[in-house]
C-alpha angles and dihedrals in degrees: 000000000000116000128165124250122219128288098259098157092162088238090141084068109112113210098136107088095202081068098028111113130222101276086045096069083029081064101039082060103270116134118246081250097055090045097051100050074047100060091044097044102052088058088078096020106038111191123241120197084218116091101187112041103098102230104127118104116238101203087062091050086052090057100041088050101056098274094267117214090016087257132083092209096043084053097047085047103062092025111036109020090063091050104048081049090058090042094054133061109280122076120302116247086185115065114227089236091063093061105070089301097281128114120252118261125211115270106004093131124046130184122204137175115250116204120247135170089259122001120023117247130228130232146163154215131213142195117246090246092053088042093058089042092062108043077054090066096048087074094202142127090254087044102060091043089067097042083054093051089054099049092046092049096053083039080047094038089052087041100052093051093052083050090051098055097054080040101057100074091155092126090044088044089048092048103049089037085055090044094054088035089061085047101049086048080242102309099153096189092057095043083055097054086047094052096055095041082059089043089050093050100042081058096052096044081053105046102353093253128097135241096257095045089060088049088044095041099043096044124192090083103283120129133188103290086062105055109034109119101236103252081060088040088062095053090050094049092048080046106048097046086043086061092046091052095053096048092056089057120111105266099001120131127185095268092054092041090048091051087052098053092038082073110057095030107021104143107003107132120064110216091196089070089075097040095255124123113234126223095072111133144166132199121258136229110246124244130229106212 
C-alpha cells in the first residue's frame, strides 16, 4: 500500500548571508565581533554574490567610506568618471594596470539622471568588485571597513553554502520518516516517536547529549542541527545517514545499529563549544524493531 510521507523541503536551510543571523556567520567561522559589524553593515551596503553586475550606489559608498574629498561630485570626478569612460566604448584614460591589476569589463560602472526639481542629478552604480577597489583607495580607516565587509560576506556567502549542504538533511529526514512509517503500519504517531528516539541517539553517541537536552538546553527553539559549526555539522551529517543506512539493514535494531556508529563517531562533538556542560541524559523509549 502506497501512502505519502510528510512535506520536509529543507527551506529552513540559511545559505544566503544577507539572511543569515548572528549565530549563522558565528558557525561558518566569523567572531561575534566581525558578525555583528556584518549584520549592521549590510543594512546600507547589502551584499550581492554577483561581482559584476554594477548595483551598488555609489553615493552611499561615498558616505560609508568618509566622504573623500567633502563632495560627492569632486569624488566621482577624479574616481569614477575616469573609470565609466574606460568601461564603455570609447578609449580607456585609465589603464587597465592602474585599477587593481584586472581588465575592464564591460559595464561595471553605470551612470543615470536622477531626477531633481532643477538640474538633473548624476548617479551611479557600481559592480561589487569596483565597490571594494575603490574603498581600497580611499586608504582610510572607513575604507578599509568596507573593503573588509565585502571580503567577509563573499567568505560568508561560500561558507554558508558548504553549511548548507551538511544542514539540509531533508532526504536523509524523508527516508528515515518513510522507513519507521512501514514499520509502524503507518502509525504516524509511532513513526514520530521512532524518529526522535534515533534522533535522540545519533546526538548522544556524538556529544553525549541528546537531541532534546540541546533543545532544552539552548532554548529559543534551536536544536542541534542549528547550531552545529559546520566542520561539527559534517560529522553529524556522516553520522546521522550512517545511522539510516544501518538501521535499514536486515536484523539490525537501534541498539545494533548505535554500537556500529559509537565507534566511528563516539565523542565527536564537544558540547562545551557551544557553552553548554556535557553529561546531561535522558531515558529512551524502546524501540520495537
Amino acid at each position: 500500500m502506497s501512502k505519502s510521507i510528510t512535506t520536509r523541503t529543507g527551506k529552513t536551510v540559511v545559505v544566503d548571508p544577507m539572511t543569515a543571523s548572528r549565530h549563522d556567520l558565528v558557525a561558518v567561522g566569523f567572531a561575534s565581533a566581525e558578525a555583528d559589524a556584518m549584520v549592521r553593515m549590510r543594512r546600507v551596503l547589502p551584499f550581492d554574490p554577483d561581482s559584476k553586475t554594477p548595483k551598488y550606489d555609489a553615493r552611499k559608498l561615498w558616505e560609508r567610506i568618509g566622504k573623500p574629498y567633502r563632495q560627492f561630485n569632486k569624488w566621482a570626478e577624479q574616481y569614477i568618471k575616469p573609470l565609466l569612460e574606460s568601461f564603455g566604448q570609447n578609449s580607456p584614460k585609465v589603464p587597465a594596470e592602474s585599477f587593481g591589476q584586472k581588465s575592464p569589463k564591460v559595464r561595471e560602472v553605470v551612470d543615470f539622471l536622477i531626477p531633481t526639481k532643477g538640474r538633473p542629478q548624476v548617479g551611479y552604480l557600481l559592480s561589487r568588485d569596483v565597490a571594494a577597489d575603490l574603498a581600497m583607495q580611499v586608504r582610510t580607516p572607513k575604507g578599509d571597513t568596507v573593503r573588509a565587509y565585502f571580503r567577509a560576506m563573499e567568505r560568508a556567502f561560500y561558507g554558508l553554502q558548504v553549511r548548507g549542504e551538511h544542514r539540509n538533511l531533508t532526504d536523509e529526514d524523508k527516508a528515515l520518516y518513510q522507513f519507521l512509517l512501514e514499520k509502524a503500519e503507518y502509525d504516524k504517531p509511532k513513526a514520530l516517536s521512532w524518529e526522535r528516539d534515533i534522533k535522540n541517539r545519533v546526538a548522544e553517541i556524538l556529544s553525549g547529549l541528546t537531541a532534546s537536552a540541546w533543545r532544552d538546553l539552548l532554548g529559543c527553539g534551536r536544536g542541534i542541527r542549528d547550531v552545529l559549526f559546520t566542520d561539527d555539522l559534517a560529522i553529524y551529517d556522516r553520522a546521522y545517514s550512517a545511522f539510516i543506512a544501518a538501521i535499514q539493514m536486515p536484523h539490525q535494531t537501534r541498539d545494533s545499529a548505535a554500537a556500529v556508529i559509537a565507534r566511528n563517531y563516539g565523542g565527536r562533538i564537544k558540547p562545551s563549544r557551544y557553552g553548554l556542560a556535557g553529561g546531561y541524559m535522558e531515558p529512551y523509549t524502546s524501540m520495537e524493531f
